[in-house]
C-alpha positions in Angstrom: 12.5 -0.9 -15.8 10.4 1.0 -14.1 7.9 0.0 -11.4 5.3 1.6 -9.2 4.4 -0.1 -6.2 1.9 1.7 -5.0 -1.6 1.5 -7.5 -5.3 1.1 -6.8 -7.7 -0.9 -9.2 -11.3 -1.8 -9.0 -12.8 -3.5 -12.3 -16.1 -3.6 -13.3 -15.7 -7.2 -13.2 -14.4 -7.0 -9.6 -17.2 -4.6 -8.8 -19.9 -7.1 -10.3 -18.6 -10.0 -8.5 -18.5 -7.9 -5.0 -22.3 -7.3 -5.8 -23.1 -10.9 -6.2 -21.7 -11.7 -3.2 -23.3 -9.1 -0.7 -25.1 -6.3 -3.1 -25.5 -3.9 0.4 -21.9 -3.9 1.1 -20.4 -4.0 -2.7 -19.0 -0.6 -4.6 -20.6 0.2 -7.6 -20.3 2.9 -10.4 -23.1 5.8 -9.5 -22.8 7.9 -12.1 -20.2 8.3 -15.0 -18.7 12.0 -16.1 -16.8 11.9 -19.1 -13.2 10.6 -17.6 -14.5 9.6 -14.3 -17.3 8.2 -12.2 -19.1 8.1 -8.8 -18.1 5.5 -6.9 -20.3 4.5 -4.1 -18.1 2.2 -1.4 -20.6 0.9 0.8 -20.7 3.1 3.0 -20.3 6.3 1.0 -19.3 8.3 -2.1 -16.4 8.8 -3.2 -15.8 10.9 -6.3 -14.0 11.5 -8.6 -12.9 8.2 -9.4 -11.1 8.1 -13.0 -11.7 5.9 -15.4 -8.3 3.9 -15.3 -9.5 2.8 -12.2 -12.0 0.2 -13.8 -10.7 0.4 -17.3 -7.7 -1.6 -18.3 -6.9 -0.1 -22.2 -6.7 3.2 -19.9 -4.8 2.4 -17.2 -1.9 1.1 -19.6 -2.0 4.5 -22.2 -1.8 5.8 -18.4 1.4 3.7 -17.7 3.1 4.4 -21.3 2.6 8.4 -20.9 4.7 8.4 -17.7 7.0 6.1 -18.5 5.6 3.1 -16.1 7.0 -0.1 -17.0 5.2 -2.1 -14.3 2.2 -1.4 -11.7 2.2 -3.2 -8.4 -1.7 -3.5 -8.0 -3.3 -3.3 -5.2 -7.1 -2.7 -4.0 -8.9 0.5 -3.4 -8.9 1.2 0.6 -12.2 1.0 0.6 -12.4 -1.9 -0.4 -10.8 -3.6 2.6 -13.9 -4.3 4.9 -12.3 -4.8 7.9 -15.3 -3.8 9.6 -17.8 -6.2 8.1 -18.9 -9.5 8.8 -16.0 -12.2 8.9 -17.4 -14.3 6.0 -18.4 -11.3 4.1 -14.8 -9.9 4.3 -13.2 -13.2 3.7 -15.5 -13.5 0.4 -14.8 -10.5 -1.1 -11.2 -10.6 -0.5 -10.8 -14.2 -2.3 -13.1 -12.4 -5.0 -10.9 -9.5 -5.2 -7.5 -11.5 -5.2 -9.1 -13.7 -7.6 -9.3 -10.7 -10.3 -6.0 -9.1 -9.6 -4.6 -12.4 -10.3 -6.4 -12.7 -13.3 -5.0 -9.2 -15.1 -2.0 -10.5 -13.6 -2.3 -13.4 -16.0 -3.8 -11.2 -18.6 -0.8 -8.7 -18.8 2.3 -10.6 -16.8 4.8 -8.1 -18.3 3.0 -5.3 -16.8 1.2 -6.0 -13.6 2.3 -8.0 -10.7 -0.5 -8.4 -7.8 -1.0 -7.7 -4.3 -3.9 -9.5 -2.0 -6.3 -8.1 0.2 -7.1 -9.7 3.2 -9.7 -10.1 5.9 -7.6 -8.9 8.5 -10.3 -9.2 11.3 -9.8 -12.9 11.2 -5.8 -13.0 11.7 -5.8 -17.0 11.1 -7.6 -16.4 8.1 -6.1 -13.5 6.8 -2.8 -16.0 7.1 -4.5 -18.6 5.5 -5.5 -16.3 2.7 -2.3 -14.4 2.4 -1.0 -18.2 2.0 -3.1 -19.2 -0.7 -3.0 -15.9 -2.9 0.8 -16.2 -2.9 1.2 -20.0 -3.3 -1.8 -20.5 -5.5 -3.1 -17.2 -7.2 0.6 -16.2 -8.1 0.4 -13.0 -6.0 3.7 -11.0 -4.1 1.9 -10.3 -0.6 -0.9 -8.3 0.3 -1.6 -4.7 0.7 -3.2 -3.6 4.3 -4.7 -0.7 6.1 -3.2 1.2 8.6 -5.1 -0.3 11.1 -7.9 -2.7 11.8 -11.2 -1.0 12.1 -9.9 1.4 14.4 -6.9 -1.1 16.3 -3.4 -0.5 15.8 -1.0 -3.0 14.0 0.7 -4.0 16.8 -2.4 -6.6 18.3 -1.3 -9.5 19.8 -3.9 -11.7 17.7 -2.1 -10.6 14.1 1.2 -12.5 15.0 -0.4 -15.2 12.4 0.1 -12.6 9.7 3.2 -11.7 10.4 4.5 -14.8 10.4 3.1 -16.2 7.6 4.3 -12.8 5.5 7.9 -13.6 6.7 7.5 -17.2 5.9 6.6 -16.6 2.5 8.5 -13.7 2.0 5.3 -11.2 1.0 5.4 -7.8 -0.1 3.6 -5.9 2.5 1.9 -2.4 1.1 0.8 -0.7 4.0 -2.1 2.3 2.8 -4.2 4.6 5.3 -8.0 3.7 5.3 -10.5 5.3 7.9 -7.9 7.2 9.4 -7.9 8.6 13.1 -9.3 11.9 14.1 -12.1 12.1 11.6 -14.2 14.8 14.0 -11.3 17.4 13.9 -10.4 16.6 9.7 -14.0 16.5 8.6 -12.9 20.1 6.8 -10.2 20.8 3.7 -9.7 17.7 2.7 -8.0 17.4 5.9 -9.1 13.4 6.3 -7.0 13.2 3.4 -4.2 15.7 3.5 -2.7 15.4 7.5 -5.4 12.5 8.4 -3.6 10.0 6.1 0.1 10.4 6.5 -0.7 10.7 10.5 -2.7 6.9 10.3 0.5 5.5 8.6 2.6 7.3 11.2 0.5 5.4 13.8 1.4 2.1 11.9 4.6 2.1 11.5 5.1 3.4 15.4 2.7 0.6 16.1 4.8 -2.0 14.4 8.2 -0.9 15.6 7.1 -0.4 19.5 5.1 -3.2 19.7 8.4 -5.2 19.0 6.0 -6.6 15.5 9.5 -5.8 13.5 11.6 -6.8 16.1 10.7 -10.0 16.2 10.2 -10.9 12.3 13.4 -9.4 10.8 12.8 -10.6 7.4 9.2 -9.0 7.3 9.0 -6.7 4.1 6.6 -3.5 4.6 6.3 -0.7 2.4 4.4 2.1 3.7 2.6 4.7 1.5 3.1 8.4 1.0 7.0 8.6 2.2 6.3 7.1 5.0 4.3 9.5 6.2 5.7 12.1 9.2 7.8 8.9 10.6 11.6 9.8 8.6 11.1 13.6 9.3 10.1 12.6 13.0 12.3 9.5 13.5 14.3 11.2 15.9 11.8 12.1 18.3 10.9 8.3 18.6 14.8 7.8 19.3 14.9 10.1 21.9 11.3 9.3 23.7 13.0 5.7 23.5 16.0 7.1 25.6 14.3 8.8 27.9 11.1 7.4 28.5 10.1 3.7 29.7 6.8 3.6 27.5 8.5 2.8 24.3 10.4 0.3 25.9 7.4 -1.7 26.9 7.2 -4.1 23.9 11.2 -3.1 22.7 13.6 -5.2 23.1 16.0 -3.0 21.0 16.6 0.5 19.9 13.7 1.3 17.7 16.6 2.6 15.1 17.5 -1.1 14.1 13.3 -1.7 13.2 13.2 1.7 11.5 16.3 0.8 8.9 14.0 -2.3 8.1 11.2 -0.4 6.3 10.6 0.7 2.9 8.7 4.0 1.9 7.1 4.7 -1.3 7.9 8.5 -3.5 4.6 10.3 -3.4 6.2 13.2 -1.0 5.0 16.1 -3.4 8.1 17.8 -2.8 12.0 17.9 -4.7 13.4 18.4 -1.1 11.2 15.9 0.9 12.2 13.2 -1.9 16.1 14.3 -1.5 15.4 13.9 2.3 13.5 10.8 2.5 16.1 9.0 0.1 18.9 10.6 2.6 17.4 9.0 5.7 16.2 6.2 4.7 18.5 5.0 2.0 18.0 4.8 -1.3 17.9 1.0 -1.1 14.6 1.5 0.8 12.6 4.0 -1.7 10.4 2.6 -4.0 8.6 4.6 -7.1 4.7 5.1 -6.2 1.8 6.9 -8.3 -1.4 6.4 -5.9 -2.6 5.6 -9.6 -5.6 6.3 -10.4 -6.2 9.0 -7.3 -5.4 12.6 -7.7 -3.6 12.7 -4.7 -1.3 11.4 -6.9 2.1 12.8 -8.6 0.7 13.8 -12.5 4.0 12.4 -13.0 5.8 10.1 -10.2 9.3 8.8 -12.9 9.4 12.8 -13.6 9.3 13.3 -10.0 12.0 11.2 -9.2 14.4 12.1 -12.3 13.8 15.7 -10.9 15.0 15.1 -7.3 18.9 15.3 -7.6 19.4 12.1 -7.0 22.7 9.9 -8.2 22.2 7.9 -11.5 22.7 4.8 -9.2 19.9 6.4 -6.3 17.7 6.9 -9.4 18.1 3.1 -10.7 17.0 1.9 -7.2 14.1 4.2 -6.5 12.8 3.6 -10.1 12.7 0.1 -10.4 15.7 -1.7 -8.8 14.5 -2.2 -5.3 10.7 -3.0 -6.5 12.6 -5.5 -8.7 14.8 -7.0 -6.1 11.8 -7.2 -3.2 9.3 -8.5 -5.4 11.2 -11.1 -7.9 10.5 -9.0 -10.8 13.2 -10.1 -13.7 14.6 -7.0 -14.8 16.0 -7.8 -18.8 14.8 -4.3 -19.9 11.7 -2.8 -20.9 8.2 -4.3 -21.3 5.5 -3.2 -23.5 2.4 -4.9 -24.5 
């Protein structure tokens, strides 16, 4: 079986709800073009957005094309709001878990959900991670890279981490309003370097801040490889070594917090792929599409068949360690 943890969806249903709630914050389809539309966000444009993204016959003709047994969905980034209003947030992430649990129900051989959670209000965000899990029938939640600017390691999001270990969530971790927006305003560039450096910033966050350290059995999966962190990791060995900074928060080498993540495929490259599955384990690489995005491998299972990687590396990456994280029966294939 194979399953791709890392996909975006955004309904019309969801979208309509969303506007109920708070119209001047909701997204909305613009415009339409054929196979894709204009998606405003709330606070900007975003184009193109395909049509799998709201459309459900399409996203599973996407699925059967590439050989995806299973999608992992998540929200689009920007829907997180972590920089509105508490109650707004918390609304339209109950709304938004609330739908994904429904297709969930809809199509429970082919999609397994994530939440979305107002992380500006930690205890709520704990509560709400509680009750999508418990309640909805979600695996854990997917969140940004940081909080409306704040790294992951705050003090006041212990209430998350706990509860995620408690519960034993899936944690997707996905850039969203990434750093350095003045100087990658150009080329795509908020995209291309500015979202592999915001998940670098996380995961450094996390392991220095001692966030990993202390909650052992804490499950996060961090988009696109990782980002520069297992081509850098031994730079953050050796700073540990030599400097006192990264030992402020550290009780430990940073190596034993590192061999506790999980990175998604979508490296773009044969070699990267080889690499990443070298350093990290193959136990700790998880298929991902960025479906529907186009920042996306056209084909993320051809991607992986094409890495040189053992039959047995191949059998994790593709579905085996999704299966195994997530409780995801694995009897063979599913189609609906």
């Amino acid at each position: 079986m194979r399953i791709d943890v890392h996909a975006h969806v955004l309904t019309e249903r969801m979208m309509a709800r969303l506007q109920e709630a708070a119209a001047e914050h909701a997204p909305r389809l613009q415009a339409r073009h054929g196979d894709w539309a204009e998606l405003w966000t709330g606070s900007g444009t975003y184009q193109p957005f395909p049509v799998g993204g709201w459309d459900i016959a399409r996203r599973l003709a996407d699925m059967d094309a590439v050989g995806v047994d299973v999608q992992v969905l998540g929200v689009v980034p920007f829907t997180y709001y972590y920089y509105l209003p508490v109650e707004v947030a918390q609304r339209f992430a109950r709304i938004q878990n609330e739908e994904i649990a429904a297709l969930c129900r809809q199509h429970p051989t082919r999609f397994v959900g994530l939440a979305t959670l107002p992380m500006q209000a930690p205890e709520l965000a704990a509560a709400e991670l509680r009750y999508a899990m418990t309640e909805l029938g979600l695996r854990g939640a997917a969140l940004g890279t940081n909080i409306d600017g704040r790294n992951l390691d705050l003090p006041e999001l212990e209430p998350v981490w706990a509860a995620a270990e408690e519960l034993g969530a899936f944690l997707f971790v996905h850039p969203d309003r990434v750093c350095a927006q003045d100087r990658l305003s150009s080329y795509y560039l908020h995209n291309l370097i500015g979202n592999p450096t915001d998940t670098s910033i996380a995961i450094a966050s996390l392991v220095f801040g001692g966030v990993v350290e202390r909650h052992p059995r804490l499950v996060c999966c961090f988009a696109h490889g990782g980002g520069f962190i297992p081509y850098q990791q031994g730079r953050l060995l050796h700073g540990w070594r030599r400097r006192r900074e990264p030992r402020a928060r550290l009780q430990g080498s940073p190596a034993a917090s590192l061999a506790r993540l999980y990175f998604d495929t979508i490296v773009h490259s044969s070699p990267a792929l080889r690499y990443l599955v070298q350093v990290a384990g193959a136990e700790r690489v998880l298929l991902g599409s960025d479906y529907p995005f186009d920042m996306g491998p056209e084909d993320p299972v051809a991607e992986v068949l094409g890495a040189d990687l053992s039959a047995t590396e191949r059998e994790a990456v593709l579905g085996g360690n999704a299966a195994r994280l997530l409780g995801i029966p694995m009897p063979g294939t599913h189609r609906s």
